[in-house]
KOLGU-123687 format. One record per residue: x, y, z of N, C-alpha, C, O in turn; residue in one letter. Coordinates in steps of 0.1 Angstrom, whole numbers, padded with zeros to 4 digits, always signed. Atoms other than C-alpha are relative to their C-alpha. Layout:
# KOLGU-123687
XYZXYZXYZXYZA;...
***
This chain:
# KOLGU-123687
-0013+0005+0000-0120+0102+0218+0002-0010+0011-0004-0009+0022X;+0003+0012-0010-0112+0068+0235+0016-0003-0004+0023+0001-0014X;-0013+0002-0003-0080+0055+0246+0005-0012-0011+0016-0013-0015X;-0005+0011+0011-0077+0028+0220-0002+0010-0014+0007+0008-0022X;-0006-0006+0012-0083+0054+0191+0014+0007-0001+0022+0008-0011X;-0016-0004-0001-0050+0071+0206+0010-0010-0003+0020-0008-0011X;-0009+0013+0001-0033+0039+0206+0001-0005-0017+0010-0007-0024X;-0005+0001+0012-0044+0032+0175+0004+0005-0011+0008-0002-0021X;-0003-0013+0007-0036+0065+0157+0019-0001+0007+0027+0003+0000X;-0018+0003-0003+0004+0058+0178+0004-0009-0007+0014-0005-0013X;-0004+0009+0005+0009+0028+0162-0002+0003-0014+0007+0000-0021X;+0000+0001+0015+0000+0033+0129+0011+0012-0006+0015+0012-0017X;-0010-0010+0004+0023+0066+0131+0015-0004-0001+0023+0002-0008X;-0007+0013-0007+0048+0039+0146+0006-0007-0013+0018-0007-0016X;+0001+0008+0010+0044+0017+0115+0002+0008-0009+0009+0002-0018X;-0003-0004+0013+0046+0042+0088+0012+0008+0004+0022+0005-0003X;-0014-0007-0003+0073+0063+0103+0013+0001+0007+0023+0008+0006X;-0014+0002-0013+0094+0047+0131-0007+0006+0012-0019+0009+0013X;+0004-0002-0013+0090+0054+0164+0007+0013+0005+0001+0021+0012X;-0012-0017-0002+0117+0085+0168-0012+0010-0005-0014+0020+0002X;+0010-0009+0003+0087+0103+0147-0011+0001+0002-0019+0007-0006X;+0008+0000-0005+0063+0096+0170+0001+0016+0009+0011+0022+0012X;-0004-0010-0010+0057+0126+0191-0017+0006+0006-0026+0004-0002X;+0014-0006-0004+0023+0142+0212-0005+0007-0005-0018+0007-0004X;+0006-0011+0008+0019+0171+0192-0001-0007-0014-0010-0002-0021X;+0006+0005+0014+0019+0148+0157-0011-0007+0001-0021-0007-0007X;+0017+0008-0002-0006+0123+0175-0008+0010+0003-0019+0009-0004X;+0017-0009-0002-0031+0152+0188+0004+0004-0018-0007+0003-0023X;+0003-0007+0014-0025+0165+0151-0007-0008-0007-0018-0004-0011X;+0005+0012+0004-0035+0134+0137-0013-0003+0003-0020-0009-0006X;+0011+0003+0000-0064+0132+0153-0008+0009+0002-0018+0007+0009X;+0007-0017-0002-0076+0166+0153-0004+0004+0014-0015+0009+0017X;+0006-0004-0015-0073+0171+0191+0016+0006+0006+0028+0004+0004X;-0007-0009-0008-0056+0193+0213+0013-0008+0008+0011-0020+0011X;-0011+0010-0004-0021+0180+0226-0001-0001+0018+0003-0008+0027X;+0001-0001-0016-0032+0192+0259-0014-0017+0007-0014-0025+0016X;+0008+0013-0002-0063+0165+0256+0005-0014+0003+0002-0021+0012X;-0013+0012-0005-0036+0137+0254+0000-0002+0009-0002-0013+0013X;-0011+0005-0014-0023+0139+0285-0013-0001+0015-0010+0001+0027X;+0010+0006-0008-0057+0130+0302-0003-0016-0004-0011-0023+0002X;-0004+0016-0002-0050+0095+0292+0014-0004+0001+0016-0015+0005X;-0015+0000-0001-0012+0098+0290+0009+0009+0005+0010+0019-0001X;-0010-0007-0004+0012+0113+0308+0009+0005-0012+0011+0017-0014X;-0012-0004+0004+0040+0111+0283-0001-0008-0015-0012-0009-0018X;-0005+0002+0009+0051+0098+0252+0002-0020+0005-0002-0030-0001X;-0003+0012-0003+0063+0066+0272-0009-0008+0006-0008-0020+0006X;+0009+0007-0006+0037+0057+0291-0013-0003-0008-0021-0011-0004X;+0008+0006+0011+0017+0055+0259+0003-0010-0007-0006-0014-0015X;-0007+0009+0006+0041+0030+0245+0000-0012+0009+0000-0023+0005X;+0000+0012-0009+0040+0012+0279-0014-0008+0001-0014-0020+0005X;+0019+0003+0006-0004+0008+0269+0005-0008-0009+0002-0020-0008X;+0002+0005+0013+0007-0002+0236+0010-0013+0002+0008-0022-0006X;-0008+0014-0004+0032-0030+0250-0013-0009+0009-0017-0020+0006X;+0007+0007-0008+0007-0039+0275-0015-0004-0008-0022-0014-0004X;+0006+0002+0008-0016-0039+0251-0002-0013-0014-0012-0020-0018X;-0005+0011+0004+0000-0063+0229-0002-0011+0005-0007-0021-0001X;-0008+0018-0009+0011-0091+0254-0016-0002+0003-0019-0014+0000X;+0010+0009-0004-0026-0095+0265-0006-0007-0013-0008-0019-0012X;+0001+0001+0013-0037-0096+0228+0007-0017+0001+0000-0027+0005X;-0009+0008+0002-0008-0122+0224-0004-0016+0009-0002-0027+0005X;-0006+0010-0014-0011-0143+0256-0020-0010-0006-0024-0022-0004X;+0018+0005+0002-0054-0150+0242+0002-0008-0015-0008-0010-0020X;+0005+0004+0013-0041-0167+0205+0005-0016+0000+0013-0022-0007X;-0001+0020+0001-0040-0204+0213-0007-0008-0012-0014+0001-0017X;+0003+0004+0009-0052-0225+0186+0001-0018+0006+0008-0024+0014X;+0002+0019-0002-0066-0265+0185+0003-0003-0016+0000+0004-0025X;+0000+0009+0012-0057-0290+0157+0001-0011+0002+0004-0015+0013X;+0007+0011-0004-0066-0323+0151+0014-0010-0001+0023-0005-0009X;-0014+0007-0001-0034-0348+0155-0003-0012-0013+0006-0017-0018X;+0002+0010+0007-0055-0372+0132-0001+0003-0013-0009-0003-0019X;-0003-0007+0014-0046-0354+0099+0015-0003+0000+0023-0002+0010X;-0015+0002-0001-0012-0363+0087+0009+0011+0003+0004+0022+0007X;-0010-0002-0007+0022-0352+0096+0003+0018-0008+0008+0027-0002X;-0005-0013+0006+0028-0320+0070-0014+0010+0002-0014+0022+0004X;+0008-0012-0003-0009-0307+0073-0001+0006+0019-0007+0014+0026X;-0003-0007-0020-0001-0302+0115+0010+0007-0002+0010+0019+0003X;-0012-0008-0002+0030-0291+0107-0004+0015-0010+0000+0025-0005X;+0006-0013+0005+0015-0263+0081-0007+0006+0008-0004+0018+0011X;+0013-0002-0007-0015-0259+0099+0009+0012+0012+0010+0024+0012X;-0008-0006-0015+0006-0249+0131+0009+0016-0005+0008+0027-0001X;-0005-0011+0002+0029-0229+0112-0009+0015-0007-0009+0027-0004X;+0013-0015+0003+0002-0206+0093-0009+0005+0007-0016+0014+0004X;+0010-0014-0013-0016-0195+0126+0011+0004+0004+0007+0015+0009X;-0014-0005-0001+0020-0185+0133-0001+0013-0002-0002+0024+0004X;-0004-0012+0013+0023-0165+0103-0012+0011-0001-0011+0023-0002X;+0011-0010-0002-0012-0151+0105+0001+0013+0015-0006+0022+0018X;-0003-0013-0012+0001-0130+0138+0008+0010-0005+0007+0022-0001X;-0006-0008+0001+0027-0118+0122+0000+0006-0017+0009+0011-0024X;+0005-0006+0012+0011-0108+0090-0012+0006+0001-0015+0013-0009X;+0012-0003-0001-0022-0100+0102+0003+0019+0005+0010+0025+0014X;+0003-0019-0001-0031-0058+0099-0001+0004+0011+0003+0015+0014X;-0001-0001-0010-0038-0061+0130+0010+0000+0010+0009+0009+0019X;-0007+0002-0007-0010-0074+0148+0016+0012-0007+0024+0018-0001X;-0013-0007+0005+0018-0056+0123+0008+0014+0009+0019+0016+0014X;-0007-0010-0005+0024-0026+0136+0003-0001+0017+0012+0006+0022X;-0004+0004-0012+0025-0039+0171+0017-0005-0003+0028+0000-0003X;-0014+0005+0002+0051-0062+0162+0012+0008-0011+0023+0003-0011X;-0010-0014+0005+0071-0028+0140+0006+0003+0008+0018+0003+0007X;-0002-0007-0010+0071-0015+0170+0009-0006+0010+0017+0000+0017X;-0007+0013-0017+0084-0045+0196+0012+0000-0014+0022+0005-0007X;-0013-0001+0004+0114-0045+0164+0005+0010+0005+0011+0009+0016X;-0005-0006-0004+0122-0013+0165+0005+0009+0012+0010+0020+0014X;-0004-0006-0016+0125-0011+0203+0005-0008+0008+0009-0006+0019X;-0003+0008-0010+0131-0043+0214+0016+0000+0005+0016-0001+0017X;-0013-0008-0003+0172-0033+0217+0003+0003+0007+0012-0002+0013X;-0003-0008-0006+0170-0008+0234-0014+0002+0015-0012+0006+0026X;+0012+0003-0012+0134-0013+0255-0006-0013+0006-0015-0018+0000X;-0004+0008-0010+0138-0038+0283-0017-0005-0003-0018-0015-0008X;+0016+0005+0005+0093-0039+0278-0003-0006-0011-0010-0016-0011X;-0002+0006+0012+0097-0043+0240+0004-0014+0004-0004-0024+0004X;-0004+0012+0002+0119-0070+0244-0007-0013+0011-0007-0025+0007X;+0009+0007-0008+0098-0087+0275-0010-0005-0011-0009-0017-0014X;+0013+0000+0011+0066-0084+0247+0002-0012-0009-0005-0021-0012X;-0008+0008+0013+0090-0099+0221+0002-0016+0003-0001-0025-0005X;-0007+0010-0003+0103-0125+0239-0014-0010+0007-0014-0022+0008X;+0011+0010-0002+0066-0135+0252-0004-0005-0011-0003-0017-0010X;+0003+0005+0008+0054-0141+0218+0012-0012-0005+0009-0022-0012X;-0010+0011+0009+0085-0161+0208-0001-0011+0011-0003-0022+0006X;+0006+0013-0008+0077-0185+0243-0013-0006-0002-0016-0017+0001X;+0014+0008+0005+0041-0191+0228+0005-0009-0006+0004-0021-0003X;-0007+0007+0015+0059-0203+0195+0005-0014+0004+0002-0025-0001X;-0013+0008-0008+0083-0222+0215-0006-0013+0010+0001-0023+0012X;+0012+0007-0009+0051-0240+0239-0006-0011-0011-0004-0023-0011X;+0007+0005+0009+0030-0244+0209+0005-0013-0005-0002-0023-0004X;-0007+0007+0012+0059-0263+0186+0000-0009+0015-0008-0018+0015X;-0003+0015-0008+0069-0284+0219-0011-0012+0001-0009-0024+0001X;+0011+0009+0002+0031-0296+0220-0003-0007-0013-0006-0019-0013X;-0002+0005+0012+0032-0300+0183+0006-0019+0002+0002-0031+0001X;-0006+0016+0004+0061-0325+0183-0003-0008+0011-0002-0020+0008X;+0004+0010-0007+0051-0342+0215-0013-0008-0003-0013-0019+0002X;+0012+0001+0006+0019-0349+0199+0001-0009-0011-0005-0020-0012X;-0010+0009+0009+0041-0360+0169+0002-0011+0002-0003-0021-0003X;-0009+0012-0002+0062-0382+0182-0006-0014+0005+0000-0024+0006X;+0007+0007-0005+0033-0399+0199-0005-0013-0010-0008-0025-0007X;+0012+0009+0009+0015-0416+0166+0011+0004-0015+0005+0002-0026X;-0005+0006+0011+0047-0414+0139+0019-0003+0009+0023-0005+0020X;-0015+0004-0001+0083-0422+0142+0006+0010-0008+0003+0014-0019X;-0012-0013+0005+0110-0395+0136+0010-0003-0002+0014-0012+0006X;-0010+0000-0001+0143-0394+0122+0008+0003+0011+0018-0004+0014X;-0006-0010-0013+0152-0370+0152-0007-0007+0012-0019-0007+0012X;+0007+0006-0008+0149-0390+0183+0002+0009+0011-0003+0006+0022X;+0000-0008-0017+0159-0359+0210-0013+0013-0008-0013+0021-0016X;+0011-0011+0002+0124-0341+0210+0001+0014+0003-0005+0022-0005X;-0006-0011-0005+0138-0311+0229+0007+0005-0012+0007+0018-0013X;-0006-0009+0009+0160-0305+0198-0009+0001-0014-0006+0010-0022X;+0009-0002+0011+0131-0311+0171-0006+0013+0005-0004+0023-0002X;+0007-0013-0002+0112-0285+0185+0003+0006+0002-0005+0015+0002X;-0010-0012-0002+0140-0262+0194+0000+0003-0013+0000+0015-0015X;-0004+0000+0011+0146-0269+0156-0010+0006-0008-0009+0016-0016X;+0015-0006+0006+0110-0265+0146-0007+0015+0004-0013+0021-0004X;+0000-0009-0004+0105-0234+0168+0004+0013-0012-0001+0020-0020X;-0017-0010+0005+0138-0215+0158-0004+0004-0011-0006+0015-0014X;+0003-0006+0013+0130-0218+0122-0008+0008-0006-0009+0017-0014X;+0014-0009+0006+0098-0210+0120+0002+0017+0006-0004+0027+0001X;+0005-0012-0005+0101-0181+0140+0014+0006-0007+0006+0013-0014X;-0012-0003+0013+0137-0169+0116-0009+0000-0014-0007+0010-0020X;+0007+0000+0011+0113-0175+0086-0012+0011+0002-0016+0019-0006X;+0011-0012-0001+0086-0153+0102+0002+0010-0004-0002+0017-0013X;-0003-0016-0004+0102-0126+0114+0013+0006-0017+0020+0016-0019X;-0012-0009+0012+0125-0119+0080-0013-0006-0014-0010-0005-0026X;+0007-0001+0014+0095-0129+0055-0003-0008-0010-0009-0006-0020X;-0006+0011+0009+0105-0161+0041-0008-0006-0007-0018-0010-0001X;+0006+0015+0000+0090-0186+0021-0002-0013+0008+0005-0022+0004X;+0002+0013-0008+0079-0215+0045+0000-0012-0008+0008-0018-0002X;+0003+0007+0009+0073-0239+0020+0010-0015+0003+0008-0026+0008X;-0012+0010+0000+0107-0258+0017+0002-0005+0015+0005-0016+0019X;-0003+0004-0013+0110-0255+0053-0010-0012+0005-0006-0023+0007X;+0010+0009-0005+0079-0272+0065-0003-0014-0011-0010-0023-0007X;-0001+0015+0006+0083-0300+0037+0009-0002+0003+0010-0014+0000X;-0013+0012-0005+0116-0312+0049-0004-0001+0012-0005-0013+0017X;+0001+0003-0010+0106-0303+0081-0010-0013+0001-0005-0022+0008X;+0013+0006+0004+0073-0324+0074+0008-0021-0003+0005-0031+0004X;-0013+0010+0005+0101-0352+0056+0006-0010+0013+0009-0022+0012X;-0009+0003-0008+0116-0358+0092-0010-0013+0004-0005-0025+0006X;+0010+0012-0007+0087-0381+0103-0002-0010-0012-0003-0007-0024X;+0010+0013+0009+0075-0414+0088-0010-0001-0001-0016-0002+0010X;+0011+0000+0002+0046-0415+0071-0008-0014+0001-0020-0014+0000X;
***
């Protein structure tokens, strides 16, 4: 038994049930181990959630991505957005991010977690359009609000599921080709 099969046997209980029906005696059940074994890597219930936050953000803070600026204007602007979408679709990342929903509310750590991934987004897109704006001409001449614009959506289209499609061809639309 290793501290990351606990984590990952929380989380996936996390993800299929909510987080209220998490509990130490369903995780030792789960994994066919004593509840008493637990608590030689966990104290508590919360300090295993505080692993699995901390857990997350370093995950998070390592998924930088390069693209080439000399490909036109909609495949940057896709490109960018589908390593996005691959965090918050990927099997991997999902139940993390279950988890940062249904706690960020109410858990001051959640929402720290939450709110780091949404400053990556927020970095990324600003480099994007500075990048942009360097080699086309934009309709939108305040960069700060293209990429607040470009950000915001993308990360509203993530997080509820959306089709990107329409988005990133108008968004894509804004520049001259």
């Amino acid at each position: 038994m290793t501290k990351e099969n606990i984590q990952n046997e929380a989380v996936k209980i996390i993800s299929e049930n909510g987080y209220d029906e998490l509990s130490l005696s369903l995780l030792a059940d789960r994994l066919g181990i004593k509840k008493a074994s637990l608590y030689y890597y966990f104290k508590s219930k919360e300090e295993l959630i505080s692993s699995l936050f901390d857990s997350f953000s370093k995950e998070i803070t390592h998924l930088g991505f390069s693209i080439s600026f000399e490909e036109d204007v909609e495949s940057v602007i896709k490109k960018t957005f589908l390593h996005w979408k691959k965090i918050y679709t990927s099997k991997a990342y999902y139940p993390y991010l279950s988890l940062l929903y249904q706690r960020r509310d109410v858990d001051e750590r959640a929402e720290e977690v939450s709110n780091s991934l949404i400053l990556m987004i927020r970095a990324q897109s600003e480099a994007i359009v500075d990048n942009l704006f360097l080699k086309h001409p934009c309709q939108i001449k305040d960069k700060e609000l293209l990429s607040e614009l470009f950000s915001s959506t993308s990360i509203f289209y993530l997080e509820n599921g959306m089709d990107e499609e329409p988005f990133l061809t108008k968004f894509s639309s804004l520049f001259s080709h």
